[in-house]
C-alpha atoms as a printed R data frame, in Angstrom:
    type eleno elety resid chain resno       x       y        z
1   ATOM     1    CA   UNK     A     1 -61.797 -28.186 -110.142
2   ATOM     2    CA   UNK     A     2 -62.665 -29.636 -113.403
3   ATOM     3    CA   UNK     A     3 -62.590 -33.207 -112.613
4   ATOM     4    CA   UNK     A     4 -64.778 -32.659 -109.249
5   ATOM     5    CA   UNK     A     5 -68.045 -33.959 -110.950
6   ATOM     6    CA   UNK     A     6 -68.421 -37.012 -112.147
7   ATOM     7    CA   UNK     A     7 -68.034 -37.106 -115.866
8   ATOM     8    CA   UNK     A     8 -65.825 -33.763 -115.744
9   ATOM     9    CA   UNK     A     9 -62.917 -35.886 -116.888
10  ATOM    10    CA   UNK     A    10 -64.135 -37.104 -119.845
11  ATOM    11    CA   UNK     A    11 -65.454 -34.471 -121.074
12  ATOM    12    CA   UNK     A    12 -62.791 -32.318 -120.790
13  ATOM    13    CA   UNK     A    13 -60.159 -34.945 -122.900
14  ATOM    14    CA   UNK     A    14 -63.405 -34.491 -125.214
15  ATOM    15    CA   UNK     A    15 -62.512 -30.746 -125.730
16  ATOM    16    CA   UNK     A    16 -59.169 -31.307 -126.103
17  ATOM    17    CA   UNK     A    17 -59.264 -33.988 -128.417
18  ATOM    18    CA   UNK     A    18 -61.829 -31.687 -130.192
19  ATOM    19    CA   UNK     A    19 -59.308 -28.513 -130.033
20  ATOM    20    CA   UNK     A    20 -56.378 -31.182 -131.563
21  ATOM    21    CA   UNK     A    21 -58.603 -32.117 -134.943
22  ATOM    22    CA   UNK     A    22 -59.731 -28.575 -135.046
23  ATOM    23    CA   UNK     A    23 -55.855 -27.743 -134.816
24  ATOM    24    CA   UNK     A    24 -54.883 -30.265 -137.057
25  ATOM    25    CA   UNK     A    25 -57.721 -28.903 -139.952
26  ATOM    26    CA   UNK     A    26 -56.868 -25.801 -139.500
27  ATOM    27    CA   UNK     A    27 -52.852 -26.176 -140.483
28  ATOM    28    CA   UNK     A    28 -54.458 -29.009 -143.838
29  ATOM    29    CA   UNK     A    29 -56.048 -26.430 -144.987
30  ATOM    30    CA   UNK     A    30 -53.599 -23.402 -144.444
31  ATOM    31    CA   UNK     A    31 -51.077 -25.534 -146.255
32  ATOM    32    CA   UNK     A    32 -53.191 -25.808 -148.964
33  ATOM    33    CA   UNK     A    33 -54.255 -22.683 -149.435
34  ATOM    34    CA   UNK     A    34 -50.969 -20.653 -149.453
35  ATOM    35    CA   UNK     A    35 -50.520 -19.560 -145.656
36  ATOM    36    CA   UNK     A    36 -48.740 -16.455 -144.905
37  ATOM    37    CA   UNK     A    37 -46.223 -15.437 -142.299
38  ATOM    38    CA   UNK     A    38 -48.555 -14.008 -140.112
39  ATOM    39    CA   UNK     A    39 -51.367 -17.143 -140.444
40  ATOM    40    CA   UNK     A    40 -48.184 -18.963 -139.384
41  ATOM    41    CA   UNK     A    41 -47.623 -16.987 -136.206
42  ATOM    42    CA   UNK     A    42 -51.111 -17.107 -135.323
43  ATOM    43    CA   UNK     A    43 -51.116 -20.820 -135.460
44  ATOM    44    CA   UNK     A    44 -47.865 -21.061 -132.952
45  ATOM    45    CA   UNK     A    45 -49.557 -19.033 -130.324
46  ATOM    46    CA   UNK     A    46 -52.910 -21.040 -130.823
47  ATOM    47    CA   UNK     A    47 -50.624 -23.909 -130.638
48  ATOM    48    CA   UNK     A    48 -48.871 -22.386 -127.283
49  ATOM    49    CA   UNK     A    49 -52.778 -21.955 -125.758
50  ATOM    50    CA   UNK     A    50 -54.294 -25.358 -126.246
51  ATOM    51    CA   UNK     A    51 -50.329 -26.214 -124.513
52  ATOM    52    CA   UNK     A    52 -50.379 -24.122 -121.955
53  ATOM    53    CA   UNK     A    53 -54.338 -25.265 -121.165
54  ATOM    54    CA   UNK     A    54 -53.677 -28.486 -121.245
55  ATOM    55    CA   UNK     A    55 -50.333 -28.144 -118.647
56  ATOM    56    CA   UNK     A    56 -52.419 -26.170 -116.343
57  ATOM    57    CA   UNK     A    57 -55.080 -28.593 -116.307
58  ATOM    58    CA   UNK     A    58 -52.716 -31.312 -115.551
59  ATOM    59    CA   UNK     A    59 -51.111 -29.641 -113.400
60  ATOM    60    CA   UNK     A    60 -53.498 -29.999 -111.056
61  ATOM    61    CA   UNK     A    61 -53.626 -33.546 -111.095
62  ATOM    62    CA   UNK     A    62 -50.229 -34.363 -111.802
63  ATOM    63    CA   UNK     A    63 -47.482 -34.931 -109.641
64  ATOM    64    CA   UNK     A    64 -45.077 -32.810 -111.703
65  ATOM    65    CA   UNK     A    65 -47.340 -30.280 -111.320
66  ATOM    66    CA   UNK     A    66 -46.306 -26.673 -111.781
67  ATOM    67    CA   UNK     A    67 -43.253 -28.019 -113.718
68  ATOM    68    CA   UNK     A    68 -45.432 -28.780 -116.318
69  ATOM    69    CA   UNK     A    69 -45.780 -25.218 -116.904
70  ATOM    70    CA   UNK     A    70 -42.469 -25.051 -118.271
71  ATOM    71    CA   UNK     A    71 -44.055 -26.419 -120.947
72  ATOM    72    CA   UNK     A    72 -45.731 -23.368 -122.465
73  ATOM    73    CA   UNK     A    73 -42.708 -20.961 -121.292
74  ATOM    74    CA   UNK     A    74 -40.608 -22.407 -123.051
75  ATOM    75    CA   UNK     A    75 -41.586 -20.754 -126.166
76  ATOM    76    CA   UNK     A    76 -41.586 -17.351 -124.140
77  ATOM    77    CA   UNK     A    77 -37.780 -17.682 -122.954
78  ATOM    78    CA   UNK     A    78 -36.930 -19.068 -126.355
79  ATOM    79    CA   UNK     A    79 -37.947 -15.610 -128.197
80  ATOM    80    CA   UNK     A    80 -36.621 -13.756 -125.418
81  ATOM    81    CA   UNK     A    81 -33.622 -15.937 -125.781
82  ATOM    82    CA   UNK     A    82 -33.445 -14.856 -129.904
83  ATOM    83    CA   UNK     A    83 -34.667 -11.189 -128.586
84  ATOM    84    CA   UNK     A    84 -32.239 -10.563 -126.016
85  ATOM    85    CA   UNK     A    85 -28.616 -11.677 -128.343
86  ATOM    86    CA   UNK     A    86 -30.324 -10.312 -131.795
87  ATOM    87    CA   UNK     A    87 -31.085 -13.415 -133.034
88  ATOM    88    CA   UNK     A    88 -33.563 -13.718 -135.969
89  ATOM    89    CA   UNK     A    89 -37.086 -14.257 -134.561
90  ATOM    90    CA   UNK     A    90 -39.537 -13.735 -137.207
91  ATOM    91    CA   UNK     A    91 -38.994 -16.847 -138.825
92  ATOM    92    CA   UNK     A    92 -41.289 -19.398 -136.790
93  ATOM    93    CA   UNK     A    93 -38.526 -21.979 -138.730
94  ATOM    94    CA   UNK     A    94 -35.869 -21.624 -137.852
95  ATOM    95    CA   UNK     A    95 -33.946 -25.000 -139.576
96  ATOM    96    CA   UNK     A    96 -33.236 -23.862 -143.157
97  ATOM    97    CA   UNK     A    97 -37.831 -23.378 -143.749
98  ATOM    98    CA   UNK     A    98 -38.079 -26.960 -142.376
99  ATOM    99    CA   UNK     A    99 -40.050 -27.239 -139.041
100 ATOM   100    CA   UNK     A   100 -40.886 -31.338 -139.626
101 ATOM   101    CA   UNK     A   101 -39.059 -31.901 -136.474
102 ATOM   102    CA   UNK     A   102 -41.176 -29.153 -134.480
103 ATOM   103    CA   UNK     A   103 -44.262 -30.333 -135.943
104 ATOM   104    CA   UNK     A   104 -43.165 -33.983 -135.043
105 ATOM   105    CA   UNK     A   105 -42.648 -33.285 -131.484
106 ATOM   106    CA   UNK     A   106 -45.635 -30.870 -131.046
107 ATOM   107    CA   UNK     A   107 -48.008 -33.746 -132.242
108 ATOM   108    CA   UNK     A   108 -45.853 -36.149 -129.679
109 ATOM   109    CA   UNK     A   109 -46.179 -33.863 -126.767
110 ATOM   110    CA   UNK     A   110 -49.828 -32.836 -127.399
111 ATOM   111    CA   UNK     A   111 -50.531 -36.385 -127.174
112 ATOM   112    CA   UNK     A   112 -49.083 -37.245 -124.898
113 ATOM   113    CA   UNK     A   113 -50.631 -34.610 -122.531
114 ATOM   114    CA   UNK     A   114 -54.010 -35.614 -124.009
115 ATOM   115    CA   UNK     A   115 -53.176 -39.292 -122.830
116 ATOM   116    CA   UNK     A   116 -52.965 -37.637 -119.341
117 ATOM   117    CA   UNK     A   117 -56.649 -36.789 -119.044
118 ATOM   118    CA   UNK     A   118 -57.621 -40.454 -119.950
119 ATOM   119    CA   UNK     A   119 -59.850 -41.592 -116.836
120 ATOM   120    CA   UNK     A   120 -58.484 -44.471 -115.140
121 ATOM   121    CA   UNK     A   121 -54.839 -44.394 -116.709
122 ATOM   122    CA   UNK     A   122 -52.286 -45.673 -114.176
123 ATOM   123    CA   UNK     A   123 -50.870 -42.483 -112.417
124 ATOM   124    CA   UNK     A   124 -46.729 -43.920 -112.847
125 ATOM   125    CA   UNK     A   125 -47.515 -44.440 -116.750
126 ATOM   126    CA   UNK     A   126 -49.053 -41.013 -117.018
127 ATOM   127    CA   UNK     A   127 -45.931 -39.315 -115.134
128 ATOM   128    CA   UNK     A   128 -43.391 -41.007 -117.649
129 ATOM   129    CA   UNK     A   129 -45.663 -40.077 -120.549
130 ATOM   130    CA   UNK     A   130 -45.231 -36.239 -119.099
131 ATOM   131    CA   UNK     A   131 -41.682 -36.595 -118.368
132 ATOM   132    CA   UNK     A   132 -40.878 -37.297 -121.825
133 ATOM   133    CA   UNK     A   133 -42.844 -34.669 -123.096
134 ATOM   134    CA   UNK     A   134 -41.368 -32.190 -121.619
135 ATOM   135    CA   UNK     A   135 -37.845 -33.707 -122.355
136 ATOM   136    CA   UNK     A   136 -39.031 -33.672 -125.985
137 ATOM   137    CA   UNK     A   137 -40.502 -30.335 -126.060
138 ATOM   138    CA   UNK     A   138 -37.660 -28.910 -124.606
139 ATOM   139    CA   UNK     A   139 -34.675 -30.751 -126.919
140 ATOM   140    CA   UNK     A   140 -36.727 -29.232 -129.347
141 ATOM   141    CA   UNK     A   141 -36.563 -25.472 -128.251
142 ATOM   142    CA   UNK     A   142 -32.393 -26.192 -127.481
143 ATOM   143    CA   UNK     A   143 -31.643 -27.779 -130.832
144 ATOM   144    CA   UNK     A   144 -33.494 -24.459 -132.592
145 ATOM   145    CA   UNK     A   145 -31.491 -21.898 -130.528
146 ATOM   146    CA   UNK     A   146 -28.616 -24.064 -131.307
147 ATOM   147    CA   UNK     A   147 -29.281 -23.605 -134.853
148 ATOM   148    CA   UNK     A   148 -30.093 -20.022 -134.633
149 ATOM   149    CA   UNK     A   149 -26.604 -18.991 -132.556
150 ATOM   150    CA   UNK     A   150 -24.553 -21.149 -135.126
151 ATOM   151    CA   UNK     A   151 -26.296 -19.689 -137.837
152 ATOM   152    CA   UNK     A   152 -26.326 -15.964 -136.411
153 ATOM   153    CA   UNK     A   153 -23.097 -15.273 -138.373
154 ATOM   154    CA   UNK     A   154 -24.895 -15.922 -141.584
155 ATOM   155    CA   UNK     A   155 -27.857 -13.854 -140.891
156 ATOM   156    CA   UNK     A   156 -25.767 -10.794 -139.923
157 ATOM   157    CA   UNK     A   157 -24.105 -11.242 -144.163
158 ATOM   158    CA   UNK     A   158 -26.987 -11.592 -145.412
């Protein structure tokens, strides 16, 4: 286990905070210099690794534990979700081009599962922080396919 050596820990919320700036470069500059389609895809499945790395990690420590792999399968059933009734999937934004919200709660929940691999933090505190993650993460994922079913209608017109 990561955390059996004594500064294990610390550096691993090193790497993550590391991955996070990296992440959060990487989108500054795609924005500005015209991303594509596909450089957005690629960015939602880096985005669903450094996710699903940092659930499994915790969920070794946490007492949620393998719940907090619904996390990163979320994503997974929500595309089989769109796949399975013919939804429109291509789009990674779905609310009319405007992902703020998404973005929002991605930054939210990837903090707070950083916060998680802060030595010492009180173990209760770190559980709520998780809890509301995932609550966030996965309003998120309903209020999309939400969208998508009302908007299915439309997208069949067009």
């Amino acid at each position: 286990m990561a955390f059996a050596w004594p500064a294990g820990g610390t550096i691993i919320l090193y790497l993550f905070v590391l991955a996070a700036i990296t992440d959060a470069i990487d989108g500054w500059l795609a924005r500005r210099r015209h991303p594509t389609e596909y450089g957005a895809v690629l960015d939602m499945e880096a985005d669903q690794l450094l996710i699903f790395c940092l659930a499994a990690v915790l969920s070794t420590t946490s007492e949620l534990g393998i719940i907090l792999l619904v996390l990163p399968a979320l994503k997974y059933a929500f595309t089989l979700a769109q796949a399975g009734l013919r939804l429109k999937y291509a789009d990674p934004k779905p609310m009319d081009g405007d992902n703020s919200r998404a973005k929002t709660i991605y930054v939210l929940g990837l903090l707070g599962l950083i916060i998680n691999l802060i030595p010492g933090l009180p173990q209760a505190f770190g559980e709520i922080i998780l809890m509301m993650v995932t609550l966030l993460i996965s309003a998120s994922f309903f209020l999309d396919f939400v969208w998508l079913v009302r908007n299915r209608q439309r997208d069949i017109e067009s």
